[in-house]
C-alpha positions as CSV (number, residue, x, y, z in Angstrom):
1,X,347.5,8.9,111.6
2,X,345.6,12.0,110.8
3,X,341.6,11.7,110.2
4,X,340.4,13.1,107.5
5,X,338.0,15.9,108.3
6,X,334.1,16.7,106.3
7,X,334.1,20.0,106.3
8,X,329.7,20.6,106.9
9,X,328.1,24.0,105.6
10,X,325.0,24.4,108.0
11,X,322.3,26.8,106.5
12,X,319.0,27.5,108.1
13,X,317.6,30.8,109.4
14,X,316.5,29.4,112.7
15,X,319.6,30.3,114.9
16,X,318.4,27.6,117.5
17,X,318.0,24.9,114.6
18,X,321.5,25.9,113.4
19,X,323.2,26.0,116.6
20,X,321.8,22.6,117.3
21,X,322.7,21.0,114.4
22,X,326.2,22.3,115.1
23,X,326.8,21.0,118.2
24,X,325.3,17.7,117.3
25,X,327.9,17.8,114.9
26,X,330.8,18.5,116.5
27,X,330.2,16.0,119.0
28,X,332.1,13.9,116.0
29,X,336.1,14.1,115.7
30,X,335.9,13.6,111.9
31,X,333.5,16.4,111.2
32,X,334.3,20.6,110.9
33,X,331.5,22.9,110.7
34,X,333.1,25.6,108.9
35,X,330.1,28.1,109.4
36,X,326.3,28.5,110.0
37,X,324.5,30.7,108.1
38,X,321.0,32.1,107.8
39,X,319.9,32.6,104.2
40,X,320.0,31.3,101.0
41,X,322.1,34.4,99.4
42,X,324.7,34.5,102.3
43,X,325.1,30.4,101.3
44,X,325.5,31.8,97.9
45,X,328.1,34.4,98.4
46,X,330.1,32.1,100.9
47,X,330.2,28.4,99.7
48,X,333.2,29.2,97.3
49,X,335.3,30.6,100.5
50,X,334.2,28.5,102.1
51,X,334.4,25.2,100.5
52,X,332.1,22.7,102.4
53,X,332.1,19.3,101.2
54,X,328.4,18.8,102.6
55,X,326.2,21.8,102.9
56,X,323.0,21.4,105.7
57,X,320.2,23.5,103.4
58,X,316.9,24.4,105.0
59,X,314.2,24.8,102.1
60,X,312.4,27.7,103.0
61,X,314.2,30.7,103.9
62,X,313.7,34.8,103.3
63,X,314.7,36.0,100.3
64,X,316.6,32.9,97.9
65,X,315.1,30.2,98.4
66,X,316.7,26.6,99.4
67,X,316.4,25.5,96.5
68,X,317.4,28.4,94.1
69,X,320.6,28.4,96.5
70,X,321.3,24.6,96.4
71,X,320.6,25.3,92.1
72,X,323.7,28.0,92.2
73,X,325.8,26.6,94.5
74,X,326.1,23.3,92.6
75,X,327.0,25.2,89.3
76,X,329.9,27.0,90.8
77,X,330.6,23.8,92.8
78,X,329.8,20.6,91.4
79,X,331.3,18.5,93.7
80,X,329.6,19.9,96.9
81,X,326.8,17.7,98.1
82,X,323.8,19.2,99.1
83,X,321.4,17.9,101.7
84,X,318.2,19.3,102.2
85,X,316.7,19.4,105.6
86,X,313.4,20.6,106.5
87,X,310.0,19.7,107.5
88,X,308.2,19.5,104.5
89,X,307.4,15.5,103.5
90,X,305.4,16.2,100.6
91,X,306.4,14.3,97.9
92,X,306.4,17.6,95.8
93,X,309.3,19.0,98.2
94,X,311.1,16.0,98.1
95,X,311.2,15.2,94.2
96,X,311.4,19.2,93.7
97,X,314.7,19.6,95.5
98,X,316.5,16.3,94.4
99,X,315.9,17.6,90.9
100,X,317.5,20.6,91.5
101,X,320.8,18.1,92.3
102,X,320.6,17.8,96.6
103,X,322.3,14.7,96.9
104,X,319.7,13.7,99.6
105,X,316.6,14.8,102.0
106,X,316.5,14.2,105.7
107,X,313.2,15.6,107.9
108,X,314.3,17.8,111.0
109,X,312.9,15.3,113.5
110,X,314.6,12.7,112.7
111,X,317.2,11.2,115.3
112,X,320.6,12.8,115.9
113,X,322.5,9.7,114.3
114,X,321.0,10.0,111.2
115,X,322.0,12.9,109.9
116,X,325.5,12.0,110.6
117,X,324.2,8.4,108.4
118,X,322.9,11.1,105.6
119,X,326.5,12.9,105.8
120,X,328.3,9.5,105.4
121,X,325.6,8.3,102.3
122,X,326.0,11.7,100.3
123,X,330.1,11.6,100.9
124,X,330.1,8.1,99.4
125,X,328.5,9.7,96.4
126,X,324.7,8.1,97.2
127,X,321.7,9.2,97.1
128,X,320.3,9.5,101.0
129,X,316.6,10.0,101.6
130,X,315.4,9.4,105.2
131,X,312.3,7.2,106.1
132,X,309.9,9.7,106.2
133,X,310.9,10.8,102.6
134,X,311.3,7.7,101.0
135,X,308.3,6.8,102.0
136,X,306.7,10.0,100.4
137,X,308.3,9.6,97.3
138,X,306.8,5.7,96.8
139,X,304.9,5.1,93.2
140,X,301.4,6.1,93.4
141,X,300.2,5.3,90.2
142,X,298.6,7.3,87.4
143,X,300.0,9.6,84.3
144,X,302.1,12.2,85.4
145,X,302.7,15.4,82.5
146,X,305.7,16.4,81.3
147,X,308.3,17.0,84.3
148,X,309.5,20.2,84.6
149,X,313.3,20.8,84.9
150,X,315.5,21.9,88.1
151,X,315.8,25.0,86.4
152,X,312.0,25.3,85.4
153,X,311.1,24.6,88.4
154,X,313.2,27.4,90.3
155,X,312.0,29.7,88.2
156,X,308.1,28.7,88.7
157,X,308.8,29.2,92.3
158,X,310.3,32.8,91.8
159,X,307.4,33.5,88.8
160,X,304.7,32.0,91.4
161,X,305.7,34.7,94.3
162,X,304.7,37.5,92.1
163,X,308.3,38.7,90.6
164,X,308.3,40.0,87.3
165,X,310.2,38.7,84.4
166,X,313.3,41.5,85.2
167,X,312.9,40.6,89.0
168,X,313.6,36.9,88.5
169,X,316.3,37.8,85.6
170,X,318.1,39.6,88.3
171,X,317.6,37.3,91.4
172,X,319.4,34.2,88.9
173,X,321.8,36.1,87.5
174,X,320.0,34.9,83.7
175,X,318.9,37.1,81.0
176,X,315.2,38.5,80.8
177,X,315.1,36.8,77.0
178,X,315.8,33.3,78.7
179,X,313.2,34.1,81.6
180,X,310.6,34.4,79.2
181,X,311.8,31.3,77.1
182,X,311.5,29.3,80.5
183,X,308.3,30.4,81.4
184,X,306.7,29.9,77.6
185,X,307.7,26.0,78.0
186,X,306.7,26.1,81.9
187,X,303.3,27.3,80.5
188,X,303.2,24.6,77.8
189,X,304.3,21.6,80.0
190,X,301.6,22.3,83.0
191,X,298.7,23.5,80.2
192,X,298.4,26.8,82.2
193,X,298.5,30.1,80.4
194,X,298.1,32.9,83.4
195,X,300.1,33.7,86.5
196,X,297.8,33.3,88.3
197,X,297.5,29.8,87.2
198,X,301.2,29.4,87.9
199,X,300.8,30.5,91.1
200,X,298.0,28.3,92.0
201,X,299.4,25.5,90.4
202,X,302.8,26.2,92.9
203,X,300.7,26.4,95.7
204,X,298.4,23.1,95.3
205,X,301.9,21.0,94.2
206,X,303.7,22.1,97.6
207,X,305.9,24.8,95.8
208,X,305.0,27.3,97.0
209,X,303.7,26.7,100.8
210,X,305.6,28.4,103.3
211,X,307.8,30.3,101.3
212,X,309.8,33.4,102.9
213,X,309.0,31.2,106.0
214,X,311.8,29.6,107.7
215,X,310.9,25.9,108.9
C-alpha cells in the first residue's frame, strides 16, 4: 500500500535553519521536502512548479517579506497551507500573519515533534498555533480600532520601509491608483495622516521590527 506523501516547501534564509528543518523532516517516510529556499521572491517564483502542499515561511527575510510572499502565494494557490515559523511571539506577528491566510504559527524553538503536529493540524484543514502563540494571542481586554485587512496590512509594511507609492505598486504587482486607495483607508482606520506616522505606528505594533532581517 503506497503512503501518501506531504510534499513541504521550507523557506528561510538561514541555510543552517533550513537545512535543519529538512532533515528533521525527512526523518518521516510520509513527508517530501521538495526544496529549501532562501527568500520570499524565490518562494514566489517557485511555489507553482513546485507545488508544496505545506510551505515552512520564515517572517522576516531580505527583500519580500514573509508575509507579502505567504499573501501571493495563496492567491495563485489557494489550497497551499502556509505556516509561519519564526521567532517573533508578539501578538502583533502572530494575528498579522494569520490574516494574511497562514493556516498556522509555530515559534523556532519549539520541539522537533511539533512541527510535524503543525504539518498534520494545517493538512486536516485546522488552524495550528503553537503554545507560545496561543498564548500571545489570548483576549486582553480594551477597544481595539478598526482592523486593518491582510492586504492593508502588507502594504503598511512595504509603505512603512520607506517605498514610495510606484515602489510598492511594482513590488505587488497592483496598480499605483489602488496603492494610494489602500493607503488613504490605512490612514483613516489608524487616525494617522504622515508616513512617518505609518512608520512609527509599524514599528511600535511589531510590523516592522526586524525587517530585511532574517530570524
Amino acid at each position: 500500500m503506497s503512503i501518501e506523501m506531504i510534499r513541504v516547501l521550507i523557506v528561510d534564509d538561514h541555510p543552517m535553519v533550513a537545512e535543519g528543518i529538512q532533515s528533521i523532516l525527512e526523518s518521516y517516510n510520509d513527508i517530501e521536502v521538495v526544496g529549501t529556499l532562501g527568500s520570499g521572491q524565490a518562494a514566489v517564483d517557485q511555489a507553482t512548479q513546485l507545488a508544496p502542499d505545506v510551505i515552512l515561511m520564515d517572517l522576516n527575510m531580505p527583500g519580500l517579506s514573509g508575509l507579502s510572499a505567504t499573501e501571493i502565494i495563496l492567491e495563485r494557490l489557494p489550497e497551499t497551507r502556509i505556516l509561519i515559523l519564526s521567532m517573533h511571539d508578539s501578538p502583533e506577528y502572530i494575528s498579522t500573519a494569520l490574516s494574511h491566510g497562514a493556516k498556522g504559527y509555530v515559534l523556532k524553538d519549539v520541539p522537533t515533534d511539533e512541527i510535524r503536529q503543525a504539518i498534520d493540524a494545517v493538512m486536516r484543514d485546522e488552524r495550528y498555533l503553537c503554545t507560545g502563540a496561543s498564548g500571545s494571542l489570548e483576549p486582553k481586554g480594551g477597544s481595539a480600532r478598526e482592523a486593518l485587512t491582510g492586504r492593508e496590512q502588507t502594504i503598511l509594511l512595504e509603505l512603512a520601509q520607506g517605498k514610495s507609492n510606484k515602489q510598492v505598486a511594482l513590488a505587488l504587482d497592483i496598480s499605483v491608483r489602488t496603492v494610494e486607495t489602500h493607503r488613504k483607508n490605512i490612514k483613516r482606520k489608524l487616525g494617522i495622516s504622515s508616513t512617518a506616522g505609518l512608520t512609527r505606528y509599524a514599528l511600535e505594533h511589531g510590523v516592522l521590527q526586524g525587517t530585511g532581517v532574517g530570524f
